[in-house]
NUMARKE-415524 format. One record per residue: residue in three letters; x, y, z of N, C-alpha, C in turn. Coordinates in steps of 0.05 Angstrom, whole numbers, plus 5000, padded with zeros to 4 digits. Example, Ala and Ser with C-alpha at 12.3 -4.5 7.8 and 13.67 -1.06 7.14 Angstrom:
<atoms>
ALA526448865156524649105156526449345156
SER525749555142527349795143525850015157
</atoms>
This chain:
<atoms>
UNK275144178967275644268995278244418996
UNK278944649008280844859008282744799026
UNK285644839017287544769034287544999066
UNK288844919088289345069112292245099107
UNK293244889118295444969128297144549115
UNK299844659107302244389102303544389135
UNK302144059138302743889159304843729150
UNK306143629125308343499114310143599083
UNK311743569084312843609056314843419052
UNK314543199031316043009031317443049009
UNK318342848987320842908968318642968951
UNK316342798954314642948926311642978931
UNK311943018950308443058962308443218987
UNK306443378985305343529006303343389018
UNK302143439044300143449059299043719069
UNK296043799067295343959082292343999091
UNK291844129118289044129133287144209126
UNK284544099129282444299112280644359136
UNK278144429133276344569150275544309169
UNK275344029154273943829164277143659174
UNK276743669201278843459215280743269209
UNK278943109192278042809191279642719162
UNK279543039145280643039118283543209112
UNK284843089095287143289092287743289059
UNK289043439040288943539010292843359018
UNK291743168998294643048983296543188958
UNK297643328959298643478938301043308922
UNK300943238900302743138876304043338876
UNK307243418880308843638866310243548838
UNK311343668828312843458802316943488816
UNK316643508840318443418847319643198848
UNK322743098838323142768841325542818848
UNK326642538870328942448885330742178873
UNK332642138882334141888881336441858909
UNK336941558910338841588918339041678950
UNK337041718958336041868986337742128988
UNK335742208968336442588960338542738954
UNK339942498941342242678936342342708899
UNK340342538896339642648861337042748859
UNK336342998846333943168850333243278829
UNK330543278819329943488796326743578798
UNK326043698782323443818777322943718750
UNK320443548745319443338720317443508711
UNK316843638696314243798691312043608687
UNK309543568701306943408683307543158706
UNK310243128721310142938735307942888764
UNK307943118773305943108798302642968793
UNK301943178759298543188757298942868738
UNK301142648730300742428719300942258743
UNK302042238765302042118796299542148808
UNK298342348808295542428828293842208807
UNK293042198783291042148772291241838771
UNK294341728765295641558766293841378793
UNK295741478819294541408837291341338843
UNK290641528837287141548838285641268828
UNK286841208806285640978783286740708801
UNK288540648810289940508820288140398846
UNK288240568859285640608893283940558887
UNK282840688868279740608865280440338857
UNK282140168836280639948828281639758856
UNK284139808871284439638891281439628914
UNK280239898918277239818929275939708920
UNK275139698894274039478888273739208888
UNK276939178890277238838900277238858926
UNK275939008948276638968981278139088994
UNK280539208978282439368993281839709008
UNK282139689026280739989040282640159038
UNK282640379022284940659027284240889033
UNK285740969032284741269044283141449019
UNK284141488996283041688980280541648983
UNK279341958979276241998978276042098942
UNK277442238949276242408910278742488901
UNK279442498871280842768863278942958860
UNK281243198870279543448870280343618850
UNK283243648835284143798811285443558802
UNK287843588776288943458768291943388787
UNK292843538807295143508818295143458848
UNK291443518849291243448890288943138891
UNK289743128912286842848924286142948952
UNK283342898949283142848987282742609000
UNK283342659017284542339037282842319061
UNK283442129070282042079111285742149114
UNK285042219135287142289164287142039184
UNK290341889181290941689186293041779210
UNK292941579229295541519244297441429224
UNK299341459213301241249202303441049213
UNK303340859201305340619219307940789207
UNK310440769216312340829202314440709192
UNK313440549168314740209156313140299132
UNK315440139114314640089086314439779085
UNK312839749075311739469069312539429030
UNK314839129024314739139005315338938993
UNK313838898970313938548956315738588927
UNK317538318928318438378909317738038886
UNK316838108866317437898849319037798838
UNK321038018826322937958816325438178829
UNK328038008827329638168834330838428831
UNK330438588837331839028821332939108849
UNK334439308836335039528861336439388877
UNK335639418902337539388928337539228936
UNK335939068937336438698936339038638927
UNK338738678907341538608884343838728904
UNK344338858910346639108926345938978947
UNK344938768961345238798992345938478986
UNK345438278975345438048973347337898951
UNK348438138927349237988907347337868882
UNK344637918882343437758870342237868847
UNK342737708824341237758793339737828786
UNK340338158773338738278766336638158751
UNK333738118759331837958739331037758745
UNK332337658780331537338781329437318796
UNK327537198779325237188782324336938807
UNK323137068826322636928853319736708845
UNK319836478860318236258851316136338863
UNK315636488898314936648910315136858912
UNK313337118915313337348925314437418947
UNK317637668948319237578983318137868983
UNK316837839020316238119031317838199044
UNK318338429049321138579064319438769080
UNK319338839104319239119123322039339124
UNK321439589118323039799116322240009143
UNK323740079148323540279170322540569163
UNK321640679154320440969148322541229162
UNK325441239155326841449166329141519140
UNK329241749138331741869115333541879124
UNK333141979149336641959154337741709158
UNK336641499168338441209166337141039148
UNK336641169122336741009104335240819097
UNK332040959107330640699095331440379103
UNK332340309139332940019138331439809145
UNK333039619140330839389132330439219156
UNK327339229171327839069192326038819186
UNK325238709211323038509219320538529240
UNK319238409239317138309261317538399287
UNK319538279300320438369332321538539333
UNK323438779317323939029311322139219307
UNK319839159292317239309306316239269324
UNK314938999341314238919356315739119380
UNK318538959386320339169408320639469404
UNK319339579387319539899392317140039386
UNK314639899390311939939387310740029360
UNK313040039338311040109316308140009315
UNK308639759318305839599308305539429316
UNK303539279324302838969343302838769324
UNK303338559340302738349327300538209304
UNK298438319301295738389291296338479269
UNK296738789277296738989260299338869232
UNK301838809246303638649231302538469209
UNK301338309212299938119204298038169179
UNK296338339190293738569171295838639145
UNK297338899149299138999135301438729118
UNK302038559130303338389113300838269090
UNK298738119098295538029089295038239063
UNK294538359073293538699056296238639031
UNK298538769043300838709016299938568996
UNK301038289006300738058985298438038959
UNK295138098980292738118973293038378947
UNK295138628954294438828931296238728913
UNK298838588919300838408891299338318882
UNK297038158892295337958866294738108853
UNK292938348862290438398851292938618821
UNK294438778826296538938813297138738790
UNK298438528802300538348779298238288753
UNK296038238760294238178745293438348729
UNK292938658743292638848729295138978708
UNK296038918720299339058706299338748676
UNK299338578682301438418655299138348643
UNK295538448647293738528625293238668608
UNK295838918609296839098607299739078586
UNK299838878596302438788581306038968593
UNK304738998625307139038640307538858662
UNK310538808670310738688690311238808710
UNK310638748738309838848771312938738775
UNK314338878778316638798788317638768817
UNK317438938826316939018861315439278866
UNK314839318894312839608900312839648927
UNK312739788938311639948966310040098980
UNK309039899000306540089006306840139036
UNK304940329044304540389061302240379076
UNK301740349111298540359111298640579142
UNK296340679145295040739173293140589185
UNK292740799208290640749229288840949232
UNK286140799214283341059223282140999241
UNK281141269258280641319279278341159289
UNK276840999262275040669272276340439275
UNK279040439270281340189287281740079259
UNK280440159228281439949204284540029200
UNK286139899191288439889178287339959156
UNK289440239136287940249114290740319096
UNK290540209068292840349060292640609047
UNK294840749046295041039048297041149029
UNK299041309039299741489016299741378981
UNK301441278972301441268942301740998924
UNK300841008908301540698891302240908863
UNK304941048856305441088825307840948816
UNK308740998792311040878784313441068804
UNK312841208815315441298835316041118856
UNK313940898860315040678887314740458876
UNK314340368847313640068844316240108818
UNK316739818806318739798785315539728770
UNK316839698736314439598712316139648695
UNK316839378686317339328656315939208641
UNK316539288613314639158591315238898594
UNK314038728591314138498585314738268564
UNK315038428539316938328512319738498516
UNK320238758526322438858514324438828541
UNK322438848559324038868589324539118595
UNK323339318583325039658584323239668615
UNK324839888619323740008653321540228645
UNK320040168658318340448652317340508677
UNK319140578703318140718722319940908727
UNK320341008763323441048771325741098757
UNK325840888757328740708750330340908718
UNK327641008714328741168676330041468698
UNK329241518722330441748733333341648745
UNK331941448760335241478768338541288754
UNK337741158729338640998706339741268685
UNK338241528679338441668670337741538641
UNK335741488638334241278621332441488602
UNK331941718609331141898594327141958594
UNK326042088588323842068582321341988611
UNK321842128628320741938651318642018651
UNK317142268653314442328658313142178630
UNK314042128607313242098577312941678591
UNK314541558596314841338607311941228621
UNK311541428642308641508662306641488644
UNK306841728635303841688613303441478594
UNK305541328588304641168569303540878587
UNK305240838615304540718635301040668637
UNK300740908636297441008646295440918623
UNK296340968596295740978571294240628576
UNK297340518571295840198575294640118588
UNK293740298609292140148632288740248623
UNK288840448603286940528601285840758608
UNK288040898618287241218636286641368613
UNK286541618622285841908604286242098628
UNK289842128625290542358636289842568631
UNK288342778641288643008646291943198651
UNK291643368627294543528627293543778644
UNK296043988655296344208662295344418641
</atoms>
């Protein structure tokens, strides 16, 4: 289905309209951020290992029940989607401790939670991605009480189904972020992306990082990192 017109351009994805309403072309760029944009580069191979990435990911979360948006890949670097309201919150579970946890709390890099802790994020760049709650959406209408609820439900439900998939794999699910909408039949569905650009994954004997984290660690090798990501899971990336 042929692009119209870019309705979004984010740090590493486009959105744009097609003939049919209802659908819009997800574009992978091999653009990558850190840092809330103040570290930036162009990854070659990174966009069309994210799209396909993603793809494998969705489909197997539908299979266990989870409803998302993707319909098809259509090349190696685009998808098409349903056309969602979006909530504007990141929804995100962490297993083990990384990142900004550590920086906001003090706490050890690695410490592994007895429980899965979920966090709500606010969906804005300029203030930084912050971290709210329940009645912080509630009081400014993001999302109802329900819908709150669904989207927390849904989370947890795709940590199972991931953690399982990932350390069969012989990686560990470290933390991740998702996102969901609202289709125009009232389901909550989740939506934009599941790649190693929003989740952590380390190996599981060596502990090495193999997401993100090699970009903004300066860890080296990141698109090479991806594919091998993909490799163990069983993919067959398609190159440029």
């Amino acid at each position: 289905m042929d692009k119209i017109k870019e309705i979004t351009s984010g740090k590493a994805k486009s959105l744009y309209t097609t003939e049919n309403p209802e659908y819009l072309v997800m574009n992978f760029r091999d653009d990558t951020s850190a840092f809330d944009g103040k570290k930036t580069a162009a990854l070659l191979g990174k966009g069309s290992v994210n799209n396909q990435f993603n793809a494998f990911i969705m489909n197997h979360l539908e299979e266990k029940g989870i409803k998302t948006h993707l319909i098809k890949v259509i090349n190696n670097n685009e998808s098409l989607v349903h056309k969602l309201k979006m909530f504007p919150i990141e929804c995100v579970i962490r297993n083990t401790a990384s990142g900004s946890i550590c920086r906001r709390l003090g706490t050890e890099d690695g410490l592994v939670f007895e429980h899965p802790l979920f966090e709500f994020f606010l969906k804005d760049d300029d203030l930084g991605d912050p971290l709210i709650n329940d009645e912080h959406i509630i009081a400014f209408g993001w999302a109802n009480k329900e819908q709150i609820n669904s989207m927390k439900n849904f989370t947890y439900k795709v940590n199972d189904i991931l953690k399982e998939l990932f350390i069969n794999s012989g990686l560990i699910l470290v933390d991740f972020k998702v996102e969901f909408g609202l289709h125009e039949n009232g389901d909550i569905v989740l939506a934009d992306e599941f790649t190693p650009d929003g989740c952590r994954l380390w190996d599981h004997e060596t502990m090495e990082k193999m997401d993100k984290d090699r970009f903004r660690q300066d860890l080296g090798d990141v698109v090479e990192s991806y594919h091998q990501v993909a490799h163990r899971l069983g993919m067959n990336i398609k190159l440029d």
